[in-house]
C-alpha positions as CSV (number, residue, x, y, z in Angstrom):
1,X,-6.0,3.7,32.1
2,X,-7.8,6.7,30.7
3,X,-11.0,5.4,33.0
4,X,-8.9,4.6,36.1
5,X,-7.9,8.6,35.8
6,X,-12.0,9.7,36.2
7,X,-12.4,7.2,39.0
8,X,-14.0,4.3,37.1
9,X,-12.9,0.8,37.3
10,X,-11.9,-0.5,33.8
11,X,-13.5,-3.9,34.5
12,X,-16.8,-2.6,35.9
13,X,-17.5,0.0,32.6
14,X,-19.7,-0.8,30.2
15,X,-17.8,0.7,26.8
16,X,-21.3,0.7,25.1
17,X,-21.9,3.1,27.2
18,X,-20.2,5.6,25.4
19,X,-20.9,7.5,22.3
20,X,-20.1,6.4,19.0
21,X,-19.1,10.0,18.1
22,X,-16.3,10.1,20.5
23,X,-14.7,7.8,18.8
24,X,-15.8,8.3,14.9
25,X,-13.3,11.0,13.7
26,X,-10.1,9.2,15.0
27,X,-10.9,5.8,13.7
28,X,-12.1,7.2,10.4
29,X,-8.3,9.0,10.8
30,X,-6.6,5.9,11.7
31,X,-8.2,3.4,8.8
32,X,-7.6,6.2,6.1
33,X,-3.8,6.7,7.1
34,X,-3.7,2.6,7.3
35,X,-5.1,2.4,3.5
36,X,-2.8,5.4,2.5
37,X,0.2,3.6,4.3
38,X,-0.5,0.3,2.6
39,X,-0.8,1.7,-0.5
40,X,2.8,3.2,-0.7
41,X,4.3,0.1,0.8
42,X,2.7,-1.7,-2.0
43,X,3.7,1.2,-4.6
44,X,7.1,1.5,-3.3
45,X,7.4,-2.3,-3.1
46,X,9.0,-2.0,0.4
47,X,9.0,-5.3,2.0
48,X,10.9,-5.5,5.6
49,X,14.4,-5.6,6.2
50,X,16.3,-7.7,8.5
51,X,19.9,-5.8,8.1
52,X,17.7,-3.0,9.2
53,X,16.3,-4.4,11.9
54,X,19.0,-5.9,13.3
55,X,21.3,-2.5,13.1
56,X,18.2,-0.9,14.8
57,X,17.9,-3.5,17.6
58,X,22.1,-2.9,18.3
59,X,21.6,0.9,18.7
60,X,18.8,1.0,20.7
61,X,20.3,-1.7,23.2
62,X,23.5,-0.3,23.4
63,X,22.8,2.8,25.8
64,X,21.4,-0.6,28.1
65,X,24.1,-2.7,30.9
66,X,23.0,-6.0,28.9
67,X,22.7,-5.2,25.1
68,X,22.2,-8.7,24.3
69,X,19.4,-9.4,26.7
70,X,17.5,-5.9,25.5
71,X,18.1,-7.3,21.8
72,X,16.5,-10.9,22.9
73,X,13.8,-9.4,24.8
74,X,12.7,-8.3,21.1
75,X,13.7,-11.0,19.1
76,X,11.8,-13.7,21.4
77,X,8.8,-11.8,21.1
78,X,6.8,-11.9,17.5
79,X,4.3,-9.0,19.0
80,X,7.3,-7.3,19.4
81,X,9.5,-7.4,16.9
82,X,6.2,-6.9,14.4
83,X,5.8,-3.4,16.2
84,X,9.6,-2.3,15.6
85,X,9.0,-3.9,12.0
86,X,6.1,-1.8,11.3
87,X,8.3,1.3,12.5
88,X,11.1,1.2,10.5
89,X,8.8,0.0,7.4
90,X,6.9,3.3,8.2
91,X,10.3,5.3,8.1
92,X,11.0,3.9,4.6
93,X,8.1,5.1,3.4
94,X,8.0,8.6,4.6
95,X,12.0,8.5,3.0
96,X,10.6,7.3,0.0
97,X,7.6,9.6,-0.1
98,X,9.9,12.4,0.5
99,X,12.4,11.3,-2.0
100,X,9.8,11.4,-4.9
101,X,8.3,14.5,-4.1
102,X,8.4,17.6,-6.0
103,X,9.1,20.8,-3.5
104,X,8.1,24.0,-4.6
105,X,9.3,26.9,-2.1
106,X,6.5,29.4,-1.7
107,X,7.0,32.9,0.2
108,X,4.7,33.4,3.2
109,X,3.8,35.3,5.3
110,X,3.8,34.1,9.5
111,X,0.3,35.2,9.2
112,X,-0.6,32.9,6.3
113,X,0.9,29.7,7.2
114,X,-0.5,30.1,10.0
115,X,-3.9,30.5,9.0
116,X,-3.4,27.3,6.8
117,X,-2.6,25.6,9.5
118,X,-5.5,26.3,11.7
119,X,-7.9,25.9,8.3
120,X,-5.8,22.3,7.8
121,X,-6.5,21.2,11.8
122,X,-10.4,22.3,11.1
């Protein structure tokens, strides 16, 4: 798709092509989040949750004409259902994350956080 939008032909392009760099920082990004991510589902023992799921599936297909249909259209597909799996997992462990967290409030200035932030994006 991303080819298709600078005029190449995604079957015709040679990915080698392109330099490793482009690519390094995300996937180094994307493997470290996927190792922390692992970690607290192992640490937080979350496993997934059909009950979960299944309330999940009912809400998003109910804004649809054919809630059952939108509900099978994820249930007959593992790929699928793997994905919306992964997503609710996720949620649990950002709730969990959060609930064992310690906040401290800090006063700050607009000007600080927002240095922080561009020194954190860096």
């Amino acid at each position: 798709q991303s080819l298709a939008q600078f005029g190449a032909a995604a079957e015709n392009f040679d990915l080698s092509m392109l330099p490793r760099e482009l690519f390094e920082e995300q996937a180094k990004k994307r493997v470290a989040l996927g190792v922390i991510l692992n970690q607290a589902i192992t640490d937080f023992e979350i496993k997934p949750d059909r009950e979960a799921l299944m309330a999940f599936l009912d809400d998003l297909a109910k804004s649809y004409d054919d809630p059952e249909e939108v509900k099978q259209h994820y249930l007959s597909d593992q790929n699928r259902l793997q994905q919306v799996e992964m997503m609710l997992i996720e949620k649990r462990v950002v709730d969990a994350v959060l609930e064992s967290a310690t906040v401290t409030e800090k006063a700050s200035s607009y000007q600080d956080v927002m240095e922080a932030a561009q020194a954190n994006q860096g």
